[in-house]
N, C-alpha and C positions, 0 to 999 in steps of 0.2 A: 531613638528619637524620631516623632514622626513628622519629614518636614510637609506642613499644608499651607501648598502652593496648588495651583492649580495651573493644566498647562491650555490651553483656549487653542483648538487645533483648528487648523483650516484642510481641507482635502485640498491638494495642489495638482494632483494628477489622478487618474484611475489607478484604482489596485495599490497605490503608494500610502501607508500610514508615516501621520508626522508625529512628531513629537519637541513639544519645545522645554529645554534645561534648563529653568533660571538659574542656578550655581555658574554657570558656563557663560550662559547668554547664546547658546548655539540653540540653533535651529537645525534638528537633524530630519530628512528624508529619508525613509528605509522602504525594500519591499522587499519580505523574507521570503516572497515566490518569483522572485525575477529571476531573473536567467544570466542578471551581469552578476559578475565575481569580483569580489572587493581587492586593490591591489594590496591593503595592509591584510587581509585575512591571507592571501596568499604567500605571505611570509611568512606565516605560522611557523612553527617546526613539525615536523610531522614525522612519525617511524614509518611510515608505508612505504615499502621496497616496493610493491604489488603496483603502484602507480605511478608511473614513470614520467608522464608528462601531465598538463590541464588536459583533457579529452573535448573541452571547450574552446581550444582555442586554435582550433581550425575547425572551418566547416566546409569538409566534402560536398555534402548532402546539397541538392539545388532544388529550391523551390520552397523552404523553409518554409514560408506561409502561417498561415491563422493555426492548424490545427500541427496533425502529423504527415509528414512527409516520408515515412518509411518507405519501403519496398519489397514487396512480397517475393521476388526473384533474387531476392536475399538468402531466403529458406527455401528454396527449388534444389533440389537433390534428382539429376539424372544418372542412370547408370552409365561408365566411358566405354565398359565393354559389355553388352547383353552375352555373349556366346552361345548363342542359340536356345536360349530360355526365358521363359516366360516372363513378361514382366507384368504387374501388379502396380496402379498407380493410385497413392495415396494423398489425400488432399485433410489439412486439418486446420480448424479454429481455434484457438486456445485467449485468454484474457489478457496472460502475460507472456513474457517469450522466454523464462527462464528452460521450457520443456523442448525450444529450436536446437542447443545444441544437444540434447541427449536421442532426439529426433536423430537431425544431422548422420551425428556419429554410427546409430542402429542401421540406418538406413548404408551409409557405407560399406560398415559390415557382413551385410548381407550380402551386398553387388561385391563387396572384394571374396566371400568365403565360400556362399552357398552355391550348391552344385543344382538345387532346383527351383528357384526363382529370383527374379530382379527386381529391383523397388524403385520406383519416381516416386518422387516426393516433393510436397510444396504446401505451405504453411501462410495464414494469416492470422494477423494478431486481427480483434475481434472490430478494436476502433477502425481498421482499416477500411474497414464493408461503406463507414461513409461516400470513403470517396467512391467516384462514379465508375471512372476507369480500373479502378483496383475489383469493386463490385462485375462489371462485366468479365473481368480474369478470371473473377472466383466461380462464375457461372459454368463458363465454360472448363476449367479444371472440372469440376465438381461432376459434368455432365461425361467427360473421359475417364471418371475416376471406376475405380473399384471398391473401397476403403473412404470413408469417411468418420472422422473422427472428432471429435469437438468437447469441448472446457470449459466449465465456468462461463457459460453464457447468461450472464443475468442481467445485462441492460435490455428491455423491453424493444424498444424499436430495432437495434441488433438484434435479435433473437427472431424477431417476426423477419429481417433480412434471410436469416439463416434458413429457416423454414422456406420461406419462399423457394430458395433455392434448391435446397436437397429435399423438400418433398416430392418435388415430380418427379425426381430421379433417384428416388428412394428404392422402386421397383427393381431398378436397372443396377440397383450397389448389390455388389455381393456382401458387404457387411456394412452398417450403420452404427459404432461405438457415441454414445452420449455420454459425458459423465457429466455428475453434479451439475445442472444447470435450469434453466427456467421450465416448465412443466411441459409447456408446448415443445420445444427441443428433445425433452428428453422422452417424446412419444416416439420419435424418428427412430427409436433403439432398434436396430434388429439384426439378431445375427443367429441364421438358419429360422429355427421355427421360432425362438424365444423373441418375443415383442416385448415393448412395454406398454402397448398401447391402452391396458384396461388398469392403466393404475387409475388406483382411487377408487376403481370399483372392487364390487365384493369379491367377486370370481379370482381377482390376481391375490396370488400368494404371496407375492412382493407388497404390492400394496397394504394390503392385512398386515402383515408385518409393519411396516413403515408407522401406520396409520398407532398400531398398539403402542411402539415406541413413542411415536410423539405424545399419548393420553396418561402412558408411565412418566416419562423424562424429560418433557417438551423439545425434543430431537430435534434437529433441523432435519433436511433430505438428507443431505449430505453426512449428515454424524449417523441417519438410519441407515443411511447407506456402510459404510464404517461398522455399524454392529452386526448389522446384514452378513457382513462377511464372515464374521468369526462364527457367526449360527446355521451357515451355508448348508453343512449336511442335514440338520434339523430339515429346511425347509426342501433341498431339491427331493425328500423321500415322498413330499405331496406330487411330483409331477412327472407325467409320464415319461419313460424311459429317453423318449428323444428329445425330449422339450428340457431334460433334466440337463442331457448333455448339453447341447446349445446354451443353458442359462449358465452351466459349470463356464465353458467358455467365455461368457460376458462378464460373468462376475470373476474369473480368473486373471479377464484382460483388464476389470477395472483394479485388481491387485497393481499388476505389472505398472500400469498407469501410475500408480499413485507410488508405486516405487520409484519411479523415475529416472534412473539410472539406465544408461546407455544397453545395457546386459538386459534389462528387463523390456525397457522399448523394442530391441531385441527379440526377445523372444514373445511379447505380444504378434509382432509382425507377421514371424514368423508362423505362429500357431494360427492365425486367423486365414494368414495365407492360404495354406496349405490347408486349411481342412474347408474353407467356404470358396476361395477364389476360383471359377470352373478352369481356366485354360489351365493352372498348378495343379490341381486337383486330377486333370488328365496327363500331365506330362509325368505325374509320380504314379501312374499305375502300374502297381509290380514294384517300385520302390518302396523301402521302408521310412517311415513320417520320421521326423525329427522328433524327440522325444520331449516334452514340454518339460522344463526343471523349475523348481518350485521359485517362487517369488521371492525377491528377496527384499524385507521390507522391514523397515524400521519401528518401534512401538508407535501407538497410537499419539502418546505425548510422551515427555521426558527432557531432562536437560541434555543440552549438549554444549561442549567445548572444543574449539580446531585443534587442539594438542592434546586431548586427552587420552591414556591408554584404551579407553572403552571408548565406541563411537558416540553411543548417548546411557545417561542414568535416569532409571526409571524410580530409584531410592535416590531420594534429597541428599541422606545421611552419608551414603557410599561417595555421593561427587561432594561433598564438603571435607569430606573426610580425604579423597585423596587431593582436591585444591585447597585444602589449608594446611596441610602437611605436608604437601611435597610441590606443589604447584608455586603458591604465594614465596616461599622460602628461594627460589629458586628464581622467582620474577620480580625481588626487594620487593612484594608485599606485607604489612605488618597484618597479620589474617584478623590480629584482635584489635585492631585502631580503626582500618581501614573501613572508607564508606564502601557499601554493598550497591550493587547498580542493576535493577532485573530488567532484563530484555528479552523482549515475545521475538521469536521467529518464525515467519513462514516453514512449514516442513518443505514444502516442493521446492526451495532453493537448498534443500538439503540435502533431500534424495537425490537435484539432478548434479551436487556438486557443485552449483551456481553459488557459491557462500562471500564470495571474495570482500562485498560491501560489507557482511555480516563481521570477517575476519577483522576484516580494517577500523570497525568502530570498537572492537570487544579491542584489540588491540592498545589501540588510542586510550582506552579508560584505565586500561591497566598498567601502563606504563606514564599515567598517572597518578597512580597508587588505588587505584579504587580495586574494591572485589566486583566480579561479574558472576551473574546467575542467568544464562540465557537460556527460554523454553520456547517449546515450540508446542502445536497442535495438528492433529491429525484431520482437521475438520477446519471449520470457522470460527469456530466458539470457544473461545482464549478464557475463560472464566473459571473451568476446571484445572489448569494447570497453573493459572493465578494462582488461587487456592490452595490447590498443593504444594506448590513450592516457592512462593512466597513470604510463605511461614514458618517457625521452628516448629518443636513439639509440642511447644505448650501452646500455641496457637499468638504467638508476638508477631508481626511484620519483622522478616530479616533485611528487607531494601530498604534501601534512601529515595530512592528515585525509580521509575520508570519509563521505559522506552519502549513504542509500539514500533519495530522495524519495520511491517509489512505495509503500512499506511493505510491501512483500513481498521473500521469500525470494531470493536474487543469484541463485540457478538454477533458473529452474521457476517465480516468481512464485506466483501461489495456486493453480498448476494440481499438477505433479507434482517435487517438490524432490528437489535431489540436492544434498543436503548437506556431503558428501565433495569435491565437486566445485569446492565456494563455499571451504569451508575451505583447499584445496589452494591457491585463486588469491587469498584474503584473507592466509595465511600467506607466502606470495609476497610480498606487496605489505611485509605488516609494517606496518600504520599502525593509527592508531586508524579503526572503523569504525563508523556511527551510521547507526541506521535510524529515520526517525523517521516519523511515523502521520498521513495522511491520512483525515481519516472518511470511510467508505470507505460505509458504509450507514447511516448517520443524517445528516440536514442538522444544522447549530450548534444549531436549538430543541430538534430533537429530543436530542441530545446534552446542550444544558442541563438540558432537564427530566425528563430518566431515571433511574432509579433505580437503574442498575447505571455509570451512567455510558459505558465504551465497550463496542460491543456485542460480546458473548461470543464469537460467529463471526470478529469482527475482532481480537479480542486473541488467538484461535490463530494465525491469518494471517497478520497484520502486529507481533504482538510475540515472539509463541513459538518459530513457525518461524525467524523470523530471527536471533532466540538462539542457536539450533543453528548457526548459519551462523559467528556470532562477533557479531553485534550488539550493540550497548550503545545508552543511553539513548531508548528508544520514545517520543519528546517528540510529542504532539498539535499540529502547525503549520498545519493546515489542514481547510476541512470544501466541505461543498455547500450554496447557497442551495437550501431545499424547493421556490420554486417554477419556478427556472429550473434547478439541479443546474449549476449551472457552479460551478468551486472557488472558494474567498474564502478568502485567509494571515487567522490570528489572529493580529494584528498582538504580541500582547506574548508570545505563544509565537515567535513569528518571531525577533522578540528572542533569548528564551530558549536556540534552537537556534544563533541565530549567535555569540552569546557563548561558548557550550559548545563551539563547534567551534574559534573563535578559541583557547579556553585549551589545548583539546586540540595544536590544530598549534604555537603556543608553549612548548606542554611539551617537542616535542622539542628545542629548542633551547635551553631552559634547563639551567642547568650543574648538574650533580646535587648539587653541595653545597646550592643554592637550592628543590630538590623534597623536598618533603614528604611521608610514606607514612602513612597509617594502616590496621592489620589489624584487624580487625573480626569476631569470631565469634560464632557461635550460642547462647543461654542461654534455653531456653523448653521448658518454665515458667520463671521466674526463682527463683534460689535454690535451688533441689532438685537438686541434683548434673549439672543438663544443661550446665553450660558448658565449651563446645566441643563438643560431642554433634555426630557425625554417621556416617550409617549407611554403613559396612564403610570409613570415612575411620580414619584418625591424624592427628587436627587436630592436635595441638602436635609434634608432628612432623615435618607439612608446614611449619606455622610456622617450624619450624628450619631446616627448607631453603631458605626462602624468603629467613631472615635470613642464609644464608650468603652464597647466591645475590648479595643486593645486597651483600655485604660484599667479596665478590670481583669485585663491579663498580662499586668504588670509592664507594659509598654511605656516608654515616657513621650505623651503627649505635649509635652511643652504647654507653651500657653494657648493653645488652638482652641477657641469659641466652641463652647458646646450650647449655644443658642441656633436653630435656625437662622434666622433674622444675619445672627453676628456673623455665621459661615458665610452667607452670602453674599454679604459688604466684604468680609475680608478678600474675596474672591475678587467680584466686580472691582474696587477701589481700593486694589493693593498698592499700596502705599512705597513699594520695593520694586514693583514691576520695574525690566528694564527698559519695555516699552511704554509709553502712553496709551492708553486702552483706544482710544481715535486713530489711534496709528497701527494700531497692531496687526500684525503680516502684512502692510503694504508695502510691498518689497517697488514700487516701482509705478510713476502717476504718469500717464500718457493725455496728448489731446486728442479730439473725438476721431478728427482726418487721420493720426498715427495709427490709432485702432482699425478704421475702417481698410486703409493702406495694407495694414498686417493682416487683417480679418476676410478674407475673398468671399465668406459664405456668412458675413456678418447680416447684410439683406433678410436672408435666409430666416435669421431667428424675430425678427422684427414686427412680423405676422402675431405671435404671440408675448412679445419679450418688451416690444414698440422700439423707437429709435435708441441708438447710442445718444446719451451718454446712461440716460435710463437713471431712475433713482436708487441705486444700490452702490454704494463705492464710489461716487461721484460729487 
């Protein structure tokens, strides 16, 4: 039954969407990016052992503010004991901080094990560079450094920051590691003779490559980068014997990189040390080099499951086959009733072991009966393993629902979207699709105690772009502890998303006489002739189409006017309202002295707005 009501919204606060219920007569306030947590959602019940208390509800952190308030001396890694050896100090940027502890940890390792060299280390997430005082930190790390290293740099004015900084001291590095990031960054690349400096021109072998890939496949860098690797012998046999070694090196350390894991950070360190950093380089003469052992690295895509005997399936058929046979049976799932739930993951929360948010929402669905199919990609570009394993054999959709965990855009991530691209393979699919929001640049305190709540940067990124994409509900499920940046699920938003995804994949399968519609349009100001107002639209028009639409898809329309004319009367001069339309949202009639009394900066607007009481609401 479709009920057409319409609800006449008023904006009551920034960032806040309203909504009014006439069945109820409530008038509800929501804002699904705020930072307050609901006391009934915190009842929930929830299986998460992994989260022990809210991570919201204290805040350490001082100085909360408008943006982020982290601190980079967070991720500062000094050696306790040098023992008369060399140290080597490392300075990196990265987008997200999932790569701080496997950083952390390498860097440890080294100062606890190696007999010829010690590591400082110190880390900024990328937002940081705003602030001023973090910026003058970074300058002079960077200017002591030896070792620079940098990620995923693709916001424009950051990236011109970063540049700034480490090109005049580019000279002075003994190595310059870029990965995947804005064009201008990733000229910095240098380690021994291998540059990057002539990408794009004819002469770079890299580039040539890159350049084919994009005019075969439409590559991104980043995924060129990725085939780059597996063709690596092919190309180093173009370049001279030193330049080969050197590029073997960079392209070895972007393996390790992208492996992530503590062992492989690891032995990046270790290998760059030792063969570019000069005081290491002198104190190992007559020593034998640490020998470099191969990368260990996950496939490019593939499913993955936190319990399954195989770390990840690159065959669809082998992880159904061992999660509906031995998996489901053992977690009360009915494999052949059961909704199917696909979830994208990030791989670098994978490789660094950072999965915990990951664990806790695959968790949650499943112990509410649903199946999960969770993939990941090796790149940006979530489209190929949509595709792949989205589907059975015959080429059907096996999901109910969708969920984008990384909170960015299905093609291109935060780097460069292609929005056309995601739409073609989302409309393909046909399901409902949900992208929901890791914080991304603020830990939970900072998050608590800000004053914009998420930060501006992250709500173009991970709510807006992926709207464009087709995304619906940008629910906050997850953040970073400030002082280690490993992820931690909110346990009652964890909830929140598994419920939402459950009703969503039950929707398809419930029979249309049992689904409910309500249309909802735009009335703001309220009362002043704006309802249904929208710019170069024919809102009750589309309404009409819309009502045909379900009518001819067997929907019961009730008695709902399928005249223009008639939509718009029932609307305006709803005969049920349970307010009076002269009345509607005035919560509350003040005199002008009250106003001005409460209003300190009322003056203020007066220049253009003229005196209270002003003809609007009055």
């Amino acid at each position: 039954m479709v009920y057409f009501k319409a609800a006449a919204c008023a904006l009551l606060a920034a960032t806040v969407t309203t909504a009014w219920t006439p069945n109820n007569g409530a008038f509800v306030a929501r804002n699904p990016l705020s930072s307050k947590v609901s006391s009934a959602a915190s009842q929930q019940r929830s299986t998460l052992s992994m989260v022990v208390s809210d991570p919201t509800s204290a805040s350490p952190m001082s100085g909360g503010g408008m943006f982020t308030a982290s601190n980079s001396e967070n991720r500062r890694v000094v050696p306790e004991d040098v023992r008369g050896r060399p140290t080597m100090k490392v300075v990196y940027v990265v987008l997200e901080s999932q790569y701080q502890s496997s950083l952390t940890a390498a860097v440890k390792r080294i100062n606890a094990g190696s007999d010829n060299m010690a590591v400082e280390c110190v880390g900024y997430l990328l937002e940081e560079l705003r602030n001023e005082d973090a910026f003058e930190q970074f300058k002079k790390d960077v200017e002591e450094a030896n070792i620079f290293i940098g990620s995923l740099i693709f916001v424009q004015e950051l990236a011109e920051k970063v540049v700034e900084v480490v090109q005049p001291n580019r000279d002075n590095l003994d190595a310059v590691l870029v990965f995947p990031s804005m064009p201008e960054v990733m000229r910095m690349n240098k380690v021994g003779s291998f540059t990057m400096k002539n990408l794009g021109q004819s002469k770079s072998v890299v580039a040539d490559f890159m350049k084919k890939k994009k005019q075969e496949d439409g590559s991104s860098f980043e995924e060129g980068m990725l085939k780059l690797l597996r063709t690596l012998p092919k190309v180093l046999k173009f370049l001279p014997s030193d330049k080969a070694a050197d590029a073997r090196t960079f392209m070895m350390s972007f393996q390790y990189w992208l492996g992530g894991s503590p062992e492989n950070i690891e032995s990046l360190l270790t290998m760059v040390g030792q063969d570019y950093v000069q005081p290491i380089k002198d104190a190992m003469v007559g020593k034998e080099k640490v020998e470099a052992v191969e990368p260990v690295l996950l496939p490019d895509k593939a499913i993955w499951h936190p319990v399954a005997p195989s770390i990840v399936f690159e065959n669809p058929e082998k992880y159904f086959e061992w999660y509906n046979t031995e998996f489901c049976p053992d977690a009360g799932i009915d494999a052949k009733t059961a909704p199917t739930v696909g979830i994208i993951l990030q791989k670098s929360h994978i490789n660094t072991k950072d999965d915990t948010h990951y664990v806790s929402l695959i968790s949650e669905l499943e112990s509410r009966g649903a199946r999960v199919v969770a993939i990941y990609s090796g790149g940006l570009d979530f489209s190929g393993p949509v595709n792949e394993y989205f589907y059975d054999a015959s080429g059907k959709p096996i999901v109910d629902t969708v969920i984008n965990l990384t909170g960015f855009a299905l093609v291109g991530g935060p780097a460069s979207q292609d929005h056309k691209k995601a739409a073609q393979v989302l409309k393909k699919l046909n399901r409902p699709y949900m992208c929901a929001v890791p914080l991304v640049f603020q830990s939970f305190e900072e998050w608590q105690s800000s004053e914009l709540g998420l930060h501006p940067i992250q709500v173009a990124l991970q709510v807006s772009l992926p709207e464009i994409d087709g995304a619906i509900e940008p629910i906050i499920y997850a953040g970073r502890e400030g002082a280690t940046g490993r992820s931690v699920p909110l346990a009652d938003r964890v909830n929140l998303l598994a419920d939402r995804a459950m009703k969503w994949s039950n929707l398809r399968s419930k029979p249309k006489s049992d689904k409910k519609i309500a249309i909802t349009i735009f009335s703001f100001p309220p009362d002043k002739g704006n309802v249904g107002t929208a710019a170069y639209l024919d809102v009750f028009d589309s309404i009409k189409a819309v009502l045909k639409q379900l009518d001819s898809e067997g929907y019961d329309i009730g008695d709902a006017p399928l005249d223009k004319e008639a939509i718009m009367a029932s609307i305006v001069d709803d005969p049920e309202a349970k307010i009076s339309s002269p009345d509607l949202n005035v919560a509350y009639r003040m005199s002008t002295d009250e106003y001005y009394d409460m209003t300190p900066y009322a003056t203020d607007l007066e220049e253009n707005w003229g005196p209270a009481p002003g003809n609007l609401n009055s």
